[in-house]
C-alpha positions in Angstrom: -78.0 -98.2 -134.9 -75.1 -100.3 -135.4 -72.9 -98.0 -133.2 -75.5 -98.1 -130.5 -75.0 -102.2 -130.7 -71.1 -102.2 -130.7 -71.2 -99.7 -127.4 -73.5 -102.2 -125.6 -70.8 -105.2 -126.2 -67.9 -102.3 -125.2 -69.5 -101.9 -122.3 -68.0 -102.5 -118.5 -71.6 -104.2 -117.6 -71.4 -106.6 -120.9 -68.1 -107.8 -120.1 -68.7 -108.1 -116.6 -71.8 -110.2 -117.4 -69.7 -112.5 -119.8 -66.6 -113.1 -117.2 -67.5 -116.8 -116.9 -68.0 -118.1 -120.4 -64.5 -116.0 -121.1 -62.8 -117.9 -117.8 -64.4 -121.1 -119.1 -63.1 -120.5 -122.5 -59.5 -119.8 -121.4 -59.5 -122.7 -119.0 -60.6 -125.2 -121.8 -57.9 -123.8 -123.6 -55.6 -124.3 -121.0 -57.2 -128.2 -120.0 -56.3 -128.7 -124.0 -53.0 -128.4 -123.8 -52.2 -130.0 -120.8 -54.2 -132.9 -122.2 -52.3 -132.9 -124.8 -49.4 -132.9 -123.4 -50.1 -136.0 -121.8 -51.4 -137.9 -124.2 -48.1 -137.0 -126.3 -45.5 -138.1 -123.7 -47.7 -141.6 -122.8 -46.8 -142.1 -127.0 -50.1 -140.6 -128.8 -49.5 -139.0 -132.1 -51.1 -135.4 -131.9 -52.9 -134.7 -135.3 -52.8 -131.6 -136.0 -49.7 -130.7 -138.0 -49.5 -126.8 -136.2 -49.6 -127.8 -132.7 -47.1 -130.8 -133.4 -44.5 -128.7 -134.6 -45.4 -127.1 -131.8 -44.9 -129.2 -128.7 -41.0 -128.7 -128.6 -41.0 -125.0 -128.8 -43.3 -124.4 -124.8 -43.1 -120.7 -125.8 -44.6 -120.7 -129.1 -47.3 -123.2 -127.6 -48.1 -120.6 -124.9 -48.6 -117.9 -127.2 -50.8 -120.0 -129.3 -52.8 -121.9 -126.2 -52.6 -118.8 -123.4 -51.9 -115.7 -124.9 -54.4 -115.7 -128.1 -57.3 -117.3 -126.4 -57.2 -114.2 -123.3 -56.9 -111.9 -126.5 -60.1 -113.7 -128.4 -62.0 -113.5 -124.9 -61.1 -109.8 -124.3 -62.5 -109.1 -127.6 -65.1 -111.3 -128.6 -68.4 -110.9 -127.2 -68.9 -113.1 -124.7 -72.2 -115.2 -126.2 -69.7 -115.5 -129.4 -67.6 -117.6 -127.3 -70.1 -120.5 -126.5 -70.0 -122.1 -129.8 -66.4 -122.2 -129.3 -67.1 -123.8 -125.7 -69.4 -126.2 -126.9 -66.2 -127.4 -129.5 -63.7 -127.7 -126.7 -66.0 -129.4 -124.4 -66.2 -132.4 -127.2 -62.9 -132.2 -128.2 -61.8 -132.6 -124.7 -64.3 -135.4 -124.1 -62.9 -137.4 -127.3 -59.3 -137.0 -126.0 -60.3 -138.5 -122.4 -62.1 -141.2 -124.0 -59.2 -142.0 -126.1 -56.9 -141.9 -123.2 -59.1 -144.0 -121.2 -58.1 -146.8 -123.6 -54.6 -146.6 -121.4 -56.3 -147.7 -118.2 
């Protein structure tokens, strides 16, 4: 039974089915950073201490912002990924209402 579940998610048609929600999660990913980037160089403090160690090494930031989020959508089933969606959606809204503080 469980076997016949995994194959369903391993299948061409699932993924196929989930190719926006894993677009969307990569892109959210990607808006993140660039965000972040921003609101770094305008003289914001980022608060977590992994990316900040982060944001003078653009490779290391890559791998952790590009290359592990297309690995987690490959993987993950693709309804796993909305919670995850949902999170960067609010996170991003926070940082653009703290930014708007600029204008």
């Amino acid at each position: 039974m469980v076997w016949l579940e995994a194959r369903r998610y391993l299948s061409a048609v699932e993924f196929k089915k989930g190719i926006p929600l894993r677009v969307a999660y990569v892109l959210l990913q990607q808006a993140d950073m660039m965000l972040t980037n921003f609101a770094v160089s305008v003289g914001f403090k980022e608060l977590n201490p992994v990316v900040r160690g982060m944001l003078d090494a653009p490779v290391e930031l890559l791998v952790l912002k590009l290359v592990i989020p297309l690995i987690i959508a490959w993987l993950v089933p693709a309804k796993l990924l909305l919670p995850a969606i949902v999170l960067l959606l609010v996170v991003l809204g926070l940082n653009l209402l703290e930014l708007s503080s600029l204008l």
